[in-house]
C-alpha positions as CSV (number, residue, x, y, z in Angstrom):
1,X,-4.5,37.9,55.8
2,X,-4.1,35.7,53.1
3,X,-6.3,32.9,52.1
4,X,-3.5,31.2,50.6
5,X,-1.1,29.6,52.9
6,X,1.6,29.2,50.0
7,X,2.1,33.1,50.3
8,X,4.2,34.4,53.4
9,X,2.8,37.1,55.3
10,X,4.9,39.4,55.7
11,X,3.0,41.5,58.4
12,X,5.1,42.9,61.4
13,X,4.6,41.8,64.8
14,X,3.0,44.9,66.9
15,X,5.6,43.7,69.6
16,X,8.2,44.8,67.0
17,X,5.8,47.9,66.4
18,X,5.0,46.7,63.1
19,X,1.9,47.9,61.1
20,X,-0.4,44.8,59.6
21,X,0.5,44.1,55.9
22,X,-2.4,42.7,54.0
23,X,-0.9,39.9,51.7
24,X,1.3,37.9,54.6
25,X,0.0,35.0,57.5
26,X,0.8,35.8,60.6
27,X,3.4,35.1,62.9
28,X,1.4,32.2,64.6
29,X,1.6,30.3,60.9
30,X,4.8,29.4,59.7
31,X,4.7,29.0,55.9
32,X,4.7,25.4,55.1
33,X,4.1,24.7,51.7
34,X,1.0,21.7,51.9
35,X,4.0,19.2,50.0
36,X,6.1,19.4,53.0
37,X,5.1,16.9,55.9
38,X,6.2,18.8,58.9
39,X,4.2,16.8,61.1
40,X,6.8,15.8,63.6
41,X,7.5,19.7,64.3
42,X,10.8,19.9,62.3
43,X,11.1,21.4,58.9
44,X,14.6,20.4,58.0
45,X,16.9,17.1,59.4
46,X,20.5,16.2,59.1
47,X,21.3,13.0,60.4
48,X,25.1,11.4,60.3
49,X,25.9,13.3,57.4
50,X,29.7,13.3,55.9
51,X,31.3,15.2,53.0
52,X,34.5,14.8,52.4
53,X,37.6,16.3,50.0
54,X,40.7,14.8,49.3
55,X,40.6,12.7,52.2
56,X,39.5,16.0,54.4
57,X,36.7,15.5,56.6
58,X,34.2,18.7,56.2
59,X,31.3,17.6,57.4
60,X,31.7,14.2,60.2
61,X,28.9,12.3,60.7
62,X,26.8,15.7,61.0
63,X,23.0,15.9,63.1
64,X,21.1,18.9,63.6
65,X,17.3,19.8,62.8
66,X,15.1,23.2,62.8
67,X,11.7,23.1,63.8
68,X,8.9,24.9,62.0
69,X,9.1,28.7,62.4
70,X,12.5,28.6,64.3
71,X,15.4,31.0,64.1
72,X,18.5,28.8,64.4
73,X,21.9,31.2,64.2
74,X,24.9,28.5,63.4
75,X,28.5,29.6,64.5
76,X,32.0,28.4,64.7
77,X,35.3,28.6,63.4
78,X,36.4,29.2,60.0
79,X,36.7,25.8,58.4
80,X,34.1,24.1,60.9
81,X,32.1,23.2,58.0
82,X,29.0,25.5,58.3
83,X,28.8,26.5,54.1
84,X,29.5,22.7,53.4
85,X,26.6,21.7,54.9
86,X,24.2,24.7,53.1
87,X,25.8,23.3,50.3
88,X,24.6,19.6,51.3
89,X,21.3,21.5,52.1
90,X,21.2,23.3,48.5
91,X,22.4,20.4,46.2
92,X,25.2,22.3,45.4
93,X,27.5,19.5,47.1
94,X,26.3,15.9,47.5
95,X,27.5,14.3,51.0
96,X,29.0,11.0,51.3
97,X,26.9,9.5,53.4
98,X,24.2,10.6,55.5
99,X,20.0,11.8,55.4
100,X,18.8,15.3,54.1
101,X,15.4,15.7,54.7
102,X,13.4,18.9,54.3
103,X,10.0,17.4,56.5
104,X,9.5,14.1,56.9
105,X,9.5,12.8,53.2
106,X,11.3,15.3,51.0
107,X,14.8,13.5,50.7
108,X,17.2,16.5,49.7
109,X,20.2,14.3,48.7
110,X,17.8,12.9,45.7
111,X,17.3,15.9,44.2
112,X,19.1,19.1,41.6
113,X,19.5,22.1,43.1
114,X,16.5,23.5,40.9
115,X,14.3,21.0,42.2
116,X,15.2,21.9,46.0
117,X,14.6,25.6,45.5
118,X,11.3,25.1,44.5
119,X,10.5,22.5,47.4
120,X,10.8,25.9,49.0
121,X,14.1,26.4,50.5
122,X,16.1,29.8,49.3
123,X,19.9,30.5,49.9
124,X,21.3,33.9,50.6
125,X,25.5,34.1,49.9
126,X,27.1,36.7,51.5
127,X,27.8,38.7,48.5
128,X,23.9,40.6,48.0
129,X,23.1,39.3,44.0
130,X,20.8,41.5,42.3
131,X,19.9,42.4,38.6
132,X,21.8,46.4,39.9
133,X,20.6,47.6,36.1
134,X,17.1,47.0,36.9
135,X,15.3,49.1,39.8
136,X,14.3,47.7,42.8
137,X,10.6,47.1,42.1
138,X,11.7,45.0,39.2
139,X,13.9,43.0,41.1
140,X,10.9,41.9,43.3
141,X,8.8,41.4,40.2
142,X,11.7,39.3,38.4
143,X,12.1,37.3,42.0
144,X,8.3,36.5,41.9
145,X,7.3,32.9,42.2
146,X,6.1,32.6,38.8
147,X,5.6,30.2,35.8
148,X,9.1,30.8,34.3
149,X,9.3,29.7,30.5
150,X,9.3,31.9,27.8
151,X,6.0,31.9,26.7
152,X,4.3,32.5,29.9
153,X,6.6,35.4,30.7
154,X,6.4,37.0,27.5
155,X,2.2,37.0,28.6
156,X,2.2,37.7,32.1
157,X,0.8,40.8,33.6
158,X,1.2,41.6,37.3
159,X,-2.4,41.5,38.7
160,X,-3.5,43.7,41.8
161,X,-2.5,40.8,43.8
162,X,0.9,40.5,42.7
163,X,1.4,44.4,43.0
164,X,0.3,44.6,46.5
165,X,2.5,41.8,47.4
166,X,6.0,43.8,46.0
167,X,4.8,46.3,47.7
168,X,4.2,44.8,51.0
169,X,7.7,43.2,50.2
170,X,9.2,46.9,50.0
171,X,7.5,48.1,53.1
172,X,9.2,45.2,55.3
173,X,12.5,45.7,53.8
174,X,12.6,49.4,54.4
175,X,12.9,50.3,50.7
176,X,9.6,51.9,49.4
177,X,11.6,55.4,49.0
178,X,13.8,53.4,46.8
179,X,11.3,51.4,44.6
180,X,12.0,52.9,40.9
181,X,16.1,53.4,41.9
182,X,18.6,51.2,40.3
183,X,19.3,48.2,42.7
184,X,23.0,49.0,41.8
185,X,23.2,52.3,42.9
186,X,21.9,51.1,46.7
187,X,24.0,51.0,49.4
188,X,25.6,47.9,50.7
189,X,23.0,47.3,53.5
190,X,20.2,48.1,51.3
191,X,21.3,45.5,48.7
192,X,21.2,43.0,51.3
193,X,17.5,43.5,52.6
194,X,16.8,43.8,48.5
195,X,18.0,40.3,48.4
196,X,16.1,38.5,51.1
197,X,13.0,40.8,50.0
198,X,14.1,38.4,46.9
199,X,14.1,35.7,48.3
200,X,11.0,36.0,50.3
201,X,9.0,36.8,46.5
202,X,9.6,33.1,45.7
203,X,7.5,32.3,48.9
204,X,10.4,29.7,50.7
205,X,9.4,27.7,53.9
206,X,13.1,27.8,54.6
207,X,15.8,30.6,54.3
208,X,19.4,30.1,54.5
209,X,21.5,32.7,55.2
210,X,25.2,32.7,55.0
211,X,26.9,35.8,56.5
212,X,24.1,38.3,55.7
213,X,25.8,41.1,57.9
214,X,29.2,40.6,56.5
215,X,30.9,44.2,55.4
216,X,27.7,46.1,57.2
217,X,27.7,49.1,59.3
218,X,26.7,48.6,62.9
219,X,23.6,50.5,62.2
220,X,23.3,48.1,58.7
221,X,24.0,45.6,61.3
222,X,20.9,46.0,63.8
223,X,18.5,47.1,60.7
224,X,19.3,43.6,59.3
225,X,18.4,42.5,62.8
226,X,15.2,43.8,63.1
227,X,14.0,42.8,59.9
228,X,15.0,38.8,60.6
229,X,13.3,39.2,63.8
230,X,10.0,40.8,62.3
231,X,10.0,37.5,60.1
232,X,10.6,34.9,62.8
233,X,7.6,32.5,63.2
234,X,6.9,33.8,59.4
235,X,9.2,30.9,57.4
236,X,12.4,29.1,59.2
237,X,15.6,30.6,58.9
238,X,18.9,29.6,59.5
239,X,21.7,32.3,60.0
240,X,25.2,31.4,59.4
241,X,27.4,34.5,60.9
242,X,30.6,35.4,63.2
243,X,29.1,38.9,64.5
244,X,28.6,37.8,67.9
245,X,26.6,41.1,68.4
246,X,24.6,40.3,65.2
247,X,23.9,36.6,66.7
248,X,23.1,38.2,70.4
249,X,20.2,40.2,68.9
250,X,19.1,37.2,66.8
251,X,19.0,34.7,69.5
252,X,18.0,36.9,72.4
253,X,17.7,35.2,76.0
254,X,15.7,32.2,75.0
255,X,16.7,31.5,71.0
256,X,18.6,28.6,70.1
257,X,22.1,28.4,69.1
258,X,24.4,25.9,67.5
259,X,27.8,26.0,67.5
260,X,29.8,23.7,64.9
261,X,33.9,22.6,65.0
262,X,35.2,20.6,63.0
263,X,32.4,19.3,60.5
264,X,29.7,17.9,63.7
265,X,27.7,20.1,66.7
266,X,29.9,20.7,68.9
267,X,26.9,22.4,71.5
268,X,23.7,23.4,71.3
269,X,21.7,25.6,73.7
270,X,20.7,29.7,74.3
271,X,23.8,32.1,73.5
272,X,24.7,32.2,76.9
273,X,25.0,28.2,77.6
274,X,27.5,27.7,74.8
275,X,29.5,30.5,76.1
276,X,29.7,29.0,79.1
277,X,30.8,25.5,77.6
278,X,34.1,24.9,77.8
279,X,35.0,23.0,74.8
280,X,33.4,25.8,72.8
281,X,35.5,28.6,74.4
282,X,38.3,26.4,73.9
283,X,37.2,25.8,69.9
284,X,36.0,29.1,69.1
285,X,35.3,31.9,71.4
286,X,38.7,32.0,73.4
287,X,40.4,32.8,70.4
């Protein structure tokens, strides 16, 4: 285990049938980086917040929070307003009115989009980026939360540490066979768990994930799946997706689901209460 709780560990759950990685904490500690008050239980809040376009409501008087370690998958219909509010989340868009707060203190809506990625939230699109001309080791290495500027990087060596680490980051994302292979040249699926192995190098407290399944195979699908699930408890995630199967082996019996319309939360509750509600079969899952 690590003695550093800024780095994730990435070690898999023997309920999952996972083998202990060294450099990860364990699923009973959530990475929290020590700047982020979670204190209360919650990692991120959104509290009345509005975005609107050209007089088009995207995001009305929006409220939702995710608690330290949770797995909140986020559905609805196109146009509901689920991407605004990663945007809002991001920095990428800044909301009319309304509270951001990653924790307790950290006010989102104060702050670049830069700034917010290293508070320790990371965005996945649903289009995989990675450098494809560079193999997939060195996307890990490039990926690593590092000093950045030009100087340090032209010195920096990768220490034993750092190695072990990309390679415990391989291991979970099912790609140490493809470690010195152009990232390009991987399949769709494969790009996709390269990405959040990405991600996961920059050591977030939260990951936001928009679509990740989108354009998978069904075994791509439940691959993805199990690799989400091995992390849960590990950082907090929040999955944005329409694969209702996808979503199903996400939430499980017990998970937590919110389902948006319209720019607000529409319901809240396990998969199977929201099916059940009638406004949301009416909204979204009658049609």
């Amino acid at each position: 285990m690590s003695e550093n709780p800024m780095v994730p560990d990435l070690s898999l759950p023997e309920e999952h049938g996972g083998r202990a990685l060294s450099g990860v904490a364990s699923m009973s500690r959530a990475v929290t980086p020590d700047a982020i008050d979670v204190s209360h239980g919650a990692i991120l809040y959104l509290e009345d917040v509005t975005v609107s376009f050209d007089g088009f409501r995207a995001l009305n008087e929006l409220s939702l929070s995710i608690d330290v370690g949770e797995l909140r998958c986020i559905i609805g219909p196109n146009g509901a307003g689920k991407t605004t509010m990663m945007d809002v989340i991001t920095g990428k868009t800044a909301p009319d009115s309304g509270k951001v707060f990653l924790g307790q203190t950290i006010d989102l809506t104060r702050m670049n989009e830069p700034s917010i990625a290293r508070a320790g939230i990371g965005r996945k699109f649903q289009k995989p980026t990675v450098f494809e001309q560079h193999p997939v080791w060195e996307n890990l290495e490039l990926a690593m939360k590092t000093d950045k500027r030009w100087l340090a990087s032209l010195r920096a060596r990768l220490d034993g540490s750092a190695q072990a680490r990309i390679e415990e980051t391989l291991s979970l994302i099912r790609l140490e066979g493809e470690a010195l292979r152009p990232a390009g040249e991987l399949s769709h699926g494969q790009k996709q768990r390269l990405e959040i192995g990405m991600l996961l190098m920059q050591q977030p407290a939260l990951l936001l994930l928009d679509e990740p399944a989108a354009g998978m195979t069904d075994d791509e699908t439940m691959e993805l799946a199990s690799l989400l699930n091995h992390l849960r408890g590990t950082c907090s995630m929040m999955v944005v997706e329409h694969d209702m199967e996808f979503v199903a082996a996400l939430a499980g019996e017990t998970g937590k689901v919110t389902v948006m319309a319209e720019g607000r939360v529409l319901s809240d509750g396990t998969l199977d209460e929201v099916k059940r509600d009638s406004n949301v079969v009416e909204s979204y899952l009658g049609r």
